[in-house]
C-alpha positions in Angstrom: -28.9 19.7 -32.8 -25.0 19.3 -33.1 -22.9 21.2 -30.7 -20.7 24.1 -32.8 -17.0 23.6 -33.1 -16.1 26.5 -30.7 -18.4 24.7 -27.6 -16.4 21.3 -28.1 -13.2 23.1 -28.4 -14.0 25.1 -24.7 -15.6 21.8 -23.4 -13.1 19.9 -24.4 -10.3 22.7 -22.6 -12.8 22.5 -19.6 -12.5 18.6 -19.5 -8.7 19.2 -19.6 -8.7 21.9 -17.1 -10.8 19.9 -14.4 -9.1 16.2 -15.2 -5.8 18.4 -14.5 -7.4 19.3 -11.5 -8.5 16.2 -10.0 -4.8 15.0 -10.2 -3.7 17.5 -7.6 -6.7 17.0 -5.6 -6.9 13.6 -5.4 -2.8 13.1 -4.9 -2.7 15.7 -2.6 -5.4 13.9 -0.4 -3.6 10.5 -0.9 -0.3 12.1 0.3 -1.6 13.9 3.1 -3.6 11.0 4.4 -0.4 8.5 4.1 1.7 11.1 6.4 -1.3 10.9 8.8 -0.5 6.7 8.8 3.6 7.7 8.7 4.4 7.5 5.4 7.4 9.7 5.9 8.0 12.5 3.3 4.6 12.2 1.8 2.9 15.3 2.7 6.1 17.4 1.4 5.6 15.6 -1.8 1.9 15.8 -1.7 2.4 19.4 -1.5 4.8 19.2 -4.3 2.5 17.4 -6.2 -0.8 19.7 -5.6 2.1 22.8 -6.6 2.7 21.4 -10.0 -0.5 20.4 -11.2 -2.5 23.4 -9.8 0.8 25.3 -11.9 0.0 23.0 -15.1 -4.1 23.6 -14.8 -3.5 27.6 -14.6 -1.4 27.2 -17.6 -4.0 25.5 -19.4 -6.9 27.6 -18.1 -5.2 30.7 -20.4 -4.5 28.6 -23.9 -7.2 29.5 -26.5 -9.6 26.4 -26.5 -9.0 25.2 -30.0 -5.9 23.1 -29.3 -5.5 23.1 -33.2 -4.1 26.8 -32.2 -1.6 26.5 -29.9 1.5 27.9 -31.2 4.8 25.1 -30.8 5.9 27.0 -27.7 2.3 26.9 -26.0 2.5 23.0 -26.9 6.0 23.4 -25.8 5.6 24.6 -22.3 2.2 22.6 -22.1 4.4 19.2 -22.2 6.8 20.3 -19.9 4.3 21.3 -17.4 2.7 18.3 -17.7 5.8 16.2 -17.8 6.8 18.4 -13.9 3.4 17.2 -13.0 3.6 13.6 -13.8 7.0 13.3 -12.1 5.4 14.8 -8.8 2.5 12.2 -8.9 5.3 9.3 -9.7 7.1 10.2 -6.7 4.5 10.7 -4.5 2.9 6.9 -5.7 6.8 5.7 -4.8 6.3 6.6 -1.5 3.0 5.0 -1.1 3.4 1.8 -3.1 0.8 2.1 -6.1 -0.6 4.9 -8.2 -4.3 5.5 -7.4 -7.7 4.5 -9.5 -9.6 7.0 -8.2 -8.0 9.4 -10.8 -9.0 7.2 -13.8 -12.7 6.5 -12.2 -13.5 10.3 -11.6 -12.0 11.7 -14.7 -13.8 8.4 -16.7 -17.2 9.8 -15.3 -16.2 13.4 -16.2 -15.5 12.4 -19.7 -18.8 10.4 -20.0 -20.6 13.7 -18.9 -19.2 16.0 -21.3 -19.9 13.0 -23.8 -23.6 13.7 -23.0 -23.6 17.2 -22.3 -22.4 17.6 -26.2 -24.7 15.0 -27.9 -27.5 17.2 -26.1 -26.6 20.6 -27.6 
């Protein structure tokens, strides 16, 4: 059984949605964790940094799941959002040192899941 066009499209959005998601998380727990070992000024920008992701993975949440779709200003403000978002994390890995792995490992083993979840459909 192949999955239909609309259940990749809204897994696909879902996949987006979540690795969006883990971003904030997981940077806001690095952030907050480095001002607990004085890493001065991370928690504000771990705070900045959960604000603008959480802001980008709303936005996404309400685009129609067929990114084929989105109009040039929903692709518009979608790159912008997630350009605000990626400048929050870069600045928040400045002030510890390196960008984290945990992002790519957790949103690797998403994307391997929703791999198999649709080859079972």
């Amino acid at each position: 059984m192949t999955a239909s066009v609309q259940m990749t499209n809204i897994l696909a959005l879902t996949q987006l949605i979540t690795n969006t998601e883990n971003f904030g998380l997981i940077y806001w727990g690095r952030g907050t964790n480095a001002n607990q070992n004085e890493k001065i000024g991370a928690n504000e920008v771990a705070n900045d940094c959960w604000a603008a992701t959480t802001f980008f993975e709303h936005y996404i949440s309400l685009l129609p799941p067929d990114r084929t779709t989105w109009t040039p200003e929903e692709n518009n403000v979608f790159t912008l959002l997630q350009n605000n978002a990626t400048a929050a994390q870069t600045k928040l890995d400045a002030i510890l040192g390196e960008a984290s792995q945990e992002i790519v490992r957790v949103n690797t083993n998403l994307a391997t899941f929703v791999t198999s979840l649709l080859a079972s459909l």
